[in-house]
RODO-2510 file (C-alpha; in nm, 4 decimals, decimal comma):
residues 384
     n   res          X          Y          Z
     1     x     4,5103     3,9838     2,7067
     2     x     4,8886     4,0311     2,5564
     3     x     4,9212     4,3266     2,3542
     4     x     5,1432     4,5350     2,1644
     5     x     5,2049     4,8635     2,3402
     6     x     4,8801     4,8297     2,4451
     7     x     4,7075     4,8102     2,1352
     8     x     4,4947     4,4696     2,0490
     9     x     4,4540     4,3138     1,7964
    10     x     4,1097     4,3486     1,8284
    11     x     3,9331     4,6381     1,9781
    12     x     3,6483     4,4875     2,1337
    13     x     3,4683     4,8090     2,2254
    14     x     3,4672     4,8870     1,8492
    15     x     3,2882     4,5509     1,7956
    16     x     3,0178     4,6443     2,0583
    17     x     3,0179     4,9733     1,9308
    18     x     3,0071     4,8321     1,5162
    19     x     2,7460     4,5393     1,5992
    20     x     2,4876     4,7394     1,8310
    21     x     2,4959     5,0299     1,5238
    22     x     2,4533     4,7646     1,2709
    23     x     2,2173     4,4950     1,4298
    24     x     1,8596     4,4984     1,2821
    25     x     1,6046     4,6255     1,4974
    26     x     1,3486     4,3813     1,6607
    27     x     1,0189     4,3214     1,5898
    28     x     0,7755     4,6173     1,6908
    29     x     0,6173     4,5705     2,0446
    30     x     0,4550     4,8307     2,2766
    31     x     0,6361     4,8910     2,5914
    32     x     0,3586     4,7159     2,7961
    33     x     0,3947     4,4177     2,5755
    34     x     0,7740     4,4066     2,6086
    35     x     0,7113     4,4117     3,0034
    36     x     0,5124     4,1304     2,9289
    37     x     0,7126     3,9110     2,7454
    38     x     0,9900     3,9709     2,9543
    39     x     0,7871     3,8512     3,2985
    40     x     0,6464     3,5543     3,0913
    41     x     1,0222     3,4634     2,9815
    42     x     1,1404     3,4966     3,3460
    43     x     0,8902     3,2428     3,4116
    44     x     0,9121     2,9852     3,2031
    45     x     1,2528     2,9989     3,2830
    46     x     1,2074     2,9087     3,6438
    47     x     0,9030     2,6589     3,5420
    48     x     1,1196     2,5030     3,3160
    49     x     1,4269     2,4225     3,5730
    50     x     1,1472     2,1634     3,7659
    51     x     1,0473     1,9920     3,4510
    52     x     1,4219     1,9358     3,2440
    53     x     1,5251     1,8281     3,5793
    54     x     1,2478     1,5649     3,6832
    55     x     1,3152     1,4167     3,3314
    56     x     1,6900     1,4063     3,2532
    57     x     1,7442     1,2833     3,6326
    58     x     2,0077     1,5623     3,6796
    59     x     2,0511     1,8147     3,9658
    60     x     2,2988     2,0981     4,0088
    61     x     2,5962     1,9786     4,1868
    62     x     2,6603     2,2782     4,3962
    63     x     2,3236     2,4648     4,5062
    64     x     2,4972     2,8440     4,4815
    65     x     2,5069     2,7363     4,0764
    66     x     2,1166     2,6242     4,0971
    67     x     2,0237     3,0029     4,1092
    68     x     2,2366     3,0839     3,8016
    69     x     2,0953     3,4160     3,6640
    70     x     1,8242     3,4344     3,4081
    71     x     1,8947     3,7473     3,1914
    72     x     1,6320     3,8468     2,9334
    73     x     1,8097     4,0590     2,6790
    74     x     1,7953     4,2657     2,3633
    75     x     2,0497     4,2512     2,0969
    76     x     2,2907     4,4773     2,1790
    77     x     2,2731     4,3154     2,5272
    78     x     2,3727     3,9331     2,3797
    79     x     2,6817     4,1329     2,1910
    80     x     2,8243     4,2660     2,5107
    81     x     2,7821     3,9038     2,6638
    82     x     2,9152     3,7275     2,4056
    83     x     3,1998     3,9613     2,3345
    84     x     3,3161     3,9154     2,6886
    85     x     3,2904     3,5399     2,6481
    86     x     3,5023     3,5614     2,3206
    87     x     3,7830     3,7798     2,4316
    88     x     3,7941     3,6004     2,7580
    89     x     3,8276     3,2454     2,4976
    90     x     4,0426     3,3924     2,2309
    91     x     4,3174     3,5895     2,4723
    92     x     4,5471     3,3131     2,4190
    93     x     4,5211     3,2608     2,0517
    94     x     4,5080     3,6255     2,0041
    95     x     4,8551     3,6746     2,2209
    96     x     5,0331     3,4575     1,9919
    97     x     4,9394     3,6316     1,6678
    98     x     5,0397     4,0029     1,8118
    99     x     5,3714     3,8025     1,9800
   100     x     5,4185     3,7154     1,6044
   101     x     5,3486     4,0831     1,4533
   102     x     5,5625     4,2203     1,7345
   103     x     5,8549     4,1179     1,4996
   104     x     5,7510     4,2656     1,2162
   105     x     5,9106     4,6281     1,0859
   106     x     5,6281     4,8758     1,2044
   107     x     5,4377     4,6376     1,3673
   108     x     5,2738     4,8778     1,6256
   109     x     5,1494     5,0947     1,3909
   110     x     4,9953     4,7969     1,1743
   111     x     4,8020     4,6795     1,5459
   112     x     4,6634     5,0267     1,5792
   113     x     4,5244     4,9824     1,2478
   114     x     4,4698     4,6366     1,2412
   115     x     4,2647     4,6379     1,5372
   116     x     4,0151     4,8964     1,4419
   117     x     3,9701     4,7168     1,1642
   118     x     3,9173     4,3813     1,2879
   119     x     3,7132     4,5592     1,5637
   120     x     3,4709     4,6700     1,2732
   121     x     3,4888     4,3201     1,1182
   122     x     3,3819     4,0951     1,4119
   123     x     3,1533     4,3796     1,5084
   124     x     2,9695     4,2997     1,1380
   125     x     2,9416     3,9267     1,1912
   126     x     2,8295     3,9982     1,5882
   127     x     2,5573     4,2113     1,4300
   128     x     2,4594     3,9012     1,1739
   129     x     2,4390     3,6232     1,4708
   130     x     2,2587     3,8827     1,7254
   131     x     1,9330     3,8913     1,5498
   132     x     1,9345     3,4839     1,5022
   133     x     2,0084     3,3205     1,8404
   134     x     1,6871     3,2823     2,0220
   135     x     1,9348     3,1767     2,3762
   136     x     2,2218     3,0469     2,5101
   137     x     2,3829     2,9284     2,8270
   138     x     2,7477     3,1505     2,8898
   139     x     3,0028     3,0068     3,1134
   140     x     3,2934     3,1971     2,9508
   141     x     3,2690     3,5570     3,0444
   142     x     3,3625     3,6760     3,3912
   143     x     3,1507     3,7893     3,6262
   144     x     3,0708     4,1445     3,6311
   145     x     2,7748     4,3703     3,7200
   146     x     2,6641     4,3891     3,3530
   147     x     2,6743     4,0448     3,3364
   148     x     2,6359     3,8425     3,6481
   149     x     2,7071     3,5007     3,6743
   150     x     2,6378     3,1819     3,9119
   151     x     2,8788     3,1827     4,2061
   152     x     3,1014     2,8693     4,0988
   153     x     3,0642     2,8030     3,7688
   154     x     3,0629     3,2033     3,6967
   155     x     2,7752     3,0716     3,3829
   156     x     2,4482     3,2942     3,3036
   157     x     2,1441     3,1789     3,0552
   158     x     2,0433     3,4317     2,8123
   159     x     1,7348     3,4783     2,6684
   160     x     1,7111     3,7072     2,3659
   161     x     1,3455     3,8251     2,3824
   162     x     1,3195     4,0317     2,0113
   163     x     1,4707     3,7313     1,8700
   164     x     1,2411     3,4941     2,0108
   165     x     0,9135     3,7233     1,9375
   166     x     1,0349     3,7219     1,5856
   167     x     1,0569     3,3660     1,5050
   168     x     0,7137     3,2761     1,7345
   169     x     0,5778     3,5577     1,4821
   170     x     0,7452     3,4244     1,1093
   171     x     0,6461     3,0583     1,2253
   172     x     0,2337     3,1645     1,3072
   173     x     0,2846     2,9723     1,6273
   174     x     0,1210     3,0357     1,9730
   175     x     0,3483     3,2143     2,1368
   176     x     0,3200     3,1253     2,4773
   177     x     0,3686     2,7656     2,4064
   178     x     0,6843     2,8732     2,1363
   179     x     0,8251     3,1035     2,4841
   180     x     0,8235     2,7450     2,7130
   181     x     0,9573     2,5103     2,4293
   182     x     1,2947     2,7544     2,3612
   183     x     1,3079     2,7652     2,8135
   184     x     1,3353     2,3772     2,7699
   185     x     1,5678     2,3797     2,5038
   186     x     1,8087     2,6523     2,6926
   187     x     1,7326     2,5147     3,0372
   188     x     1,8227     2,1650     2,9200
   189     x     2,1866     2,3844     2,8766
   190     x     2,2058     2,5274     3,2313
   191     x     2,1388     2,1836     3,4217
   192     x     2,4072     1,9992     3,1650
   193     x     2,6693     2,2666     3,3262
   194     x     2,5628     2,3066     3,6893
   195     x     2,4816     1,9352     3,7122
   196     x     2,8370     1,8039     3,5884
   197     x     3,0809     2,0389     3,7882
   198     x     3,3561     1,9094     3,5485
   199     x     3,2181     1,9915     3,1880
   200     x     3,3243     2,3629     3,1224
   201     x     3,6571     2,3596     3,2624
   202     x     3,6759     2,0348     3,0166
   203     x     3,5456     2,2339     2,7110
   204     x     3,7438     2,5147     2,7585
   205     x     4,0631     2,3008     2,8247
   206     x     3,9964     2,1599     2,4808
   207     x     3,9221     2,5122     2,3306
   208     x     4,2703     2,6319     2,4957
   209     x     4,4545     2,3385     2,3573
   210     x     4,3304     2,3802     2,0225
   211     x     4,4195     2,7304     2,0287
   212     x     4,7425     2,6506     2,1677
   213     x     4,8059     2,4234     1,8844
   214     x     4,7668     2,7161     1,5879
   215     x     5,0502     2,8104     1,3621
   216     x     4,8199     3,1121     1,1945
   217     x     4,9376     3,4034     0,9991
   218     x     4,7640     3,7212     1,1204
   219     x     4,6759     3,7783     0,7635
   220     x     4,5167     3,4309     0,7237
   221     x     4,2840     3,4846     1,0076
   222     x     4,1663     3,8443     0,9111
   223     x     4,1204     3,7466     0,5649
   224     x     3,8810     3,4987     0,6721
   225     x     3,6348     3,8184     0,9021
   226     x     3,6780     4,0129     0,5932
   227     x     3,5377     3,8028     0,3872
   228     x     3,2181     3,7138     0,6286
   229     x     3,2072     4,0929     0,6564
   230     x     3,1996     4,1422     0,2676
   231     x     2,9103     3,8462     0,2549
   232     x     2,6881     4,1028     0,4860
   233     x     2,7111     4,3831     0,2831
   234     x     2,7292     4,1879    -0,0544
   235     x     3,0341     4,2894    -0,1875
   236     x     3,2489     4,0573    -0,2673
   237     x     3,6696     4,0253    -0,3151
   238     x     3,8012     4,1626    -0,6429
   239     x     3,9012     3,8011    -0,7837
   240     x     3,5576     3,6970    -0,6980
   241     x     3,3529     3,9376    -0,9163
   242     x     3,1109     3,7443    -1,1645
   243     x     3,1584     3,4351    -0,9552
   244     x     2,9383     3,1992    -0,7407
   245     x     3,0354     2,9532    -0,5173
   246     x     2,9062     2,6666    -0,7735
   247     x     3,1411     2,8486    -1,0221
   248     x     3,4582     2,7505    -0,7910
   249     x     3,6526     2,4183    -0,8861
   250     x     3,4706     2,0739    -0,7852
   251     x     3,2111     2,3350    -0,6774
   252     x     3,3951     2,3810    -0,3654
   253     x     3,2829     2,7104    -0,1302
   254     x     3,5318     2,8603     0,0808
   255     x     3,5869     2,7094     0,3817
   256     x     3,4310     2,8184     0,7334
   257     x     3,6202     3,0386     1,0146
   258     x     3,6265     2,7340     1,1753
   259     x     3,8820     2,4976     0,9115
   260     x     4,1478     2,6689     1,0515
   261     x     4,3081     2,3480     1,0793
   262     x     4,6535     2,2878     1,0466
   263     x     4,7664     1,9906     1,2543
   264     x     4,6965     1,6236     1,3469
   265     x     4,6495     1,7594     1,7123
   266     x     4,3785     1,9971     1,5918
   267     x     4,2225     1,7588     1,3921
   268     x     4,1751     1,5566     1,6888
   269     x     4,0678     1,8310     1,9394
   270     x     3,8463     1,9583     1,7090
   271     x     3,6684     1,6179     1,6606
   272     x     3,6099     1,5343     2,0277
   273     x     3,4736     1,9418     2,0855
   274     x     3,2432     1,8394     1,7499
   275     x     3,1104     1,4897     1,9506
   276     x     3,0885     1,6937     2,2939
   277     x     2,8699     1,9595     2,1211
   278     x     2,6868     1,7265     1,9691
   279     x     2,6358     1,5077     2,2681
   280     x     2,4578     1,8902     2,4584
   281     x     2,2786     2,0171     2,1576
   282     x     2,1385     1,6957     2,0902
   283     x     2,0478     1,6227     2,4289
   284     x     1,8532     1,9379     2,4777
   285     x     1,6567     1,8984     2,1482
   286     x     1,5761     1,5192     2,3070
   287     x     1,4743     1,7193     2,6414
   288     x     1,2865     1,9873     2,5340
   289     x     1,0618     1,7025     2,2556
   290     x     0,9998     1,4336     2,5346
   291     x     0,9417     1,7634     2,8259
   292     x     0,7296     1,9524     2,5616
   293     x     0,4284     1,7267     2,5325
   294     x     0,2950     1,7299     2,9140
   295     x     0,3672     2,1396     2,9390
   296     x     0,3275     2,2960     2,5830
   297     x     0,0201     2,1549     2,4221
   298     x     0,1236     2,2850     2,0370
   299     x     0,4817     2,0969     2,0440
   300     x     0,4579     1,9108     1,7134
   301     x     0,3376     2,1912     1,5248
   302     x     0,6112     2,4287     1,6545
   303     x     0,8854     2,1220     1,6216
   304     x     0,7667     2,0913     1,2303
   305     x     0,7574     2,4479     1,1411
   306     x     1,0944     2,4987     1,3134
   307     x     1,2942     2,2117     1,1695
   308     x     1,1898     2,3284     0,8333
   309     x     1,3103     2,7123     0,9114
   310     x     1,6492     2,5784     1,0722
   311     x     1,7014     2,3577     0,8067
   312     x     1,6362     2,6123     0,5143
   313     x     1,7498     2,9548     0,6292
   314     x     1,6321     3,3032     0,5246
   315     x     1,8030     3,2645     0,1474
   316     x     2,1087     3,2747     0,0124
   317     x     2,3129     3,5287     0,1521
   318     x     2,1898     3,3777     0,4756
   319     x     2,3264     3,0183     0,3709
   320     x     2,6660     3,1551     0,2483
   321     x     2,7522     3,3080     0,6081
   322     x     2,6249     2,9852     0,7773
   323     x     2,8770     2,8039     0,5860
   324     x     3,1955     3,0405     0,6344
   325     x     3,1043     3,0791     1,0327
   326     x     3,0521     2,6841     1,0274
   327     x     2,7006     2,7023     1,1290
   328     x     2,5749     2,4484     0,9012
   329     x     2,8153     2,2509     1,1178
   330     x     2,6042     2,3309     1,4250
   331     x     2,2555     2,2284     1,2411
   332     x     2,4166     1,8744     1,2029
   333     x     2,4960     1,8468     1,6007
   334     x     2,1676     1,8945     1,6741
   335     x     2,0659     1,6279     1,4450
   336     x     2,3090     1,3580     1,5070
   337     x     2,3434     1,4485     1,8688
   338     x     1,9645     1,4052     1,9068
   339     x     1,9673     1,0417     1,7151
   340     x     2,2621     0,9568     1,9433
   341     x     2,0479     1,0551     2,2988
   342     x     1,7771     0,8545     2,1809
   343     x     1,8828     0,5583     2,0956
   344     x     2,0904     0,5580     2,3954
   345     x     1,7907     0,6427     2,6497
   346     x     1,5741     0,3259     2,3900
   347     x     1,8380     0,1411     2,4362
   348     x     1,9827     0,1665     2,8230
   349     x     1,7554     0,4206     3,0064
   350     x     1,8012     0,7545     3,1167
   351     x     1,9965     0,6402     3,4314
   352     x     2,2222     0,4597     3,1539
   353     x     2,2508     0,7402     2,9248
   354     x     2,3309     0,9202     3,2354
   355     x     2,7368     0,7814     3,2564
   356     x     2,7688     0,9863     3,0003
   357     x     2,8415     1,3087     3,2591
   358     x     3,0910     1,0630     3,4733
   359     x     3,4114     1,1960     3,3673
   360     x     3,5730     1,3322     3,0202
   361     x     3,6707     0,9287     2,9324
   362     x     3,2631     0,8321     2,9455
   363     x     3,2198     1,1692     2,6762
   364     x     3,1446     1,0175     2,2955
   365     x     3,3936     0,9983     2,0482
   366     x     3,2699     1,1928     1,7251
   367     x     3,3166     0,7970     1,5415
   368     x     3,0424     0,7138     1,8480
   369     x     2,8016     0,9778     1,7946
   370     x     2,7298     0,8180     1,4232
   371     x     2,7279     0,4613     1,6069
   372     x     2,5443     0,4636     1,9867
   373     x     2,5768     0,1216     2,0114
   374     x     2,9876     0,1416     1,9964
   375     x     2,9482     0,4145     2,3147
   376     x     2,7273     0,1449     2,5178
   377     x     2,9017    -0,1562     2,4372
   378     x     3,2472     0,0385     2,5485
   379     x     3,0838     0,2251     2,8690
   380     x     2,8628    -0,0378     2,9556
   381     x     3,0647    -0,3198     2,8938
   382     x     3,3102    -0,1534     3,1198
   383     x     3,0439    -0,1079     3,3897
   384     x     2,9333    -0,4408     3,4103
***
């Protein structure tokens, strides 16, 4: 990544360093049980593969990225991935700000500072996220020993184990059956990446260009981590003392880390990357509902108690940082992306839902994820 006589302007070891000191500890298990959960994890991992794939119709394009690495992890182990992904993603965007400070009067010294600061910062909101995701698929971050990754595709699926234990344990559901269902739902992830060869050079094209595309002043963007970083630990700026969010002007909140939005381009990237991740996390909720049934017997129960706890959160502190990280965002992808895969697959079949993966052109618009019929009448239409 550029830098300014070597300094960053964020010091990403700090972050590890900040979020692995500050993430809650999981849920108490013995170290037999841990062994345990881990094996069963591993498992339904590999159990799952067979099942997503017999029912979306998809198989990994190159076989090397069919054995893509199944790591069960703690906490502190999803910061260290997901760091790596993020400076790998951000390098660009992160250049251009420190090109920018270069020119300012004492600009070196204000990195060194700056960066331990903003180290701290993203290390605070890495902490908040690390005890919440229950998995993920990670394409972003190289390769290493810590962190291996598939041969071609470089991509590795995650499985947080405290995380999951924790939410099979608030929702009183069995957990062997809870274990399978979140395999499906993450599995669904791997075989949408090693199946269509194209699709994360394609995201992070669109990432890059939207980066590319930001006029940001370095104070703008740290303002917005400080003030996630004030939400965890309840303070809040001085001009906002004695004041709620329904207190602010058309009871507006403050807007999310992601409306950093300046440009018609941006606009425009940032609603195809909105359809696109609608379009995966809807199509892995569809997966892992129709999958569930035949291989984990308690689906609706665990379906119904976890729609409810996605929908509501853990209070209000909990709601505020969804909103300024843009996760309430994410909830809706998962809900219209899910309405758009099925009536897609009601309406044309999987093979015909299928042509979405053909190329970035046969990809939904964000207008098209509200309206499936406007996505088969142009794809289909052009097929026949």
């Amino acid at each position: 990544m550029t830098s300014l006589g070597g300094v960053e302007m964020v010091d990403w070891n700090l972050a590890v360093a900040t979020a692995t000191r500050l993430v809650r500890p999981g849920p108490e298990v013995s170290r037999e049980e841990a062994r345990d959960i881990v094996a069963e994890l591993r498992r339904h991992a590999k159990a799952s593969e067979e099942h997503v794939r017999a029912f979306t119709r998809m198989e990994a394009a190159n076989p090397e990225d069919a054995d893509t690495p199944v790591l069960v992890v703690d906490r502190p182990g999803w910061v260290r991935a997901n760091v790596a992904g993020f400076r790998e993603l951000l390098a660009p965007l992160l250049g251009k700000v420190e090109e920018r400070r270069a020119s300012i009067p004492g600009g070196a010294v204000l990195g060194a500072v700056g960066g331990k600061v903003t180290g701290v910062e993203v290390g605070m909101l890495l902490s908040f996220l690390a005890s919440r995701v229950l998995g993920q698929y990670e394409t972003f971050a190289p390769a290493s020993r810590e962190l291996p990754g598939a041969t071609e595709s470089g991509g590795r699926l995650l499985l947080v184990a405290p995380n999951i234990v924790h939410v099979e344990r608030e929702l009183d559901v069995d957990p062997h059956d809870f274990r399978m269902w979140v395999c499906l739902h993450e599995e669904t992830h791997r075989t949408q990446f090693t199946a269509v060869p194209w699709l994360r050079d394609h995201i992070q094209m669109e990432i890059q260009s939207f980066l590319g595309e930001t006029e940001i002043d370095p104070s703008t963007l740290l303002e917005r981590l400080r003030e996630a970083a004030q939400s965890l630990t309840g303070a809040k700026p001085e001009a906002e003392e004695g004041a709620d969010a329904e207190d602010e002007p058309s009871g507006e909140s403050r807007g999310s880390i992601v409306e950093l939005v300046q440009t018609p381009a941006q606009r425009e990237i940032l609603g195809r990357l909105t359809a696109v991740m609608s379009l995966l996390e809807g199509h892995a909720d569809y997966v892992m509902d129709g999958v569930g049934p035949q291989v984990v017997p308690s689906v609706a129960e665990i379906r119904e108690k976890f729609q409810k706890r996605r929908a509501t959160g853990a209070g209000r502190l909990d709601q505020a940082l969804r909103k300024l990280l843009g996760l309430d965002a994410k909830l809706r992808q998962y809900r219209d992306g899910e309405r758009f895969v099925r009536a897609v697959v009601e309406e044309v079949g999987m093979d015909g839902f299928n042509k979405v993966w053909t190329s970035p052109n046969t990809l939904p618009t964000k207008a098209e994820i509200a309206k499936p019929a406007d996505w088969i009448a142009r794809v289909h239409r052009k097929a026949d």
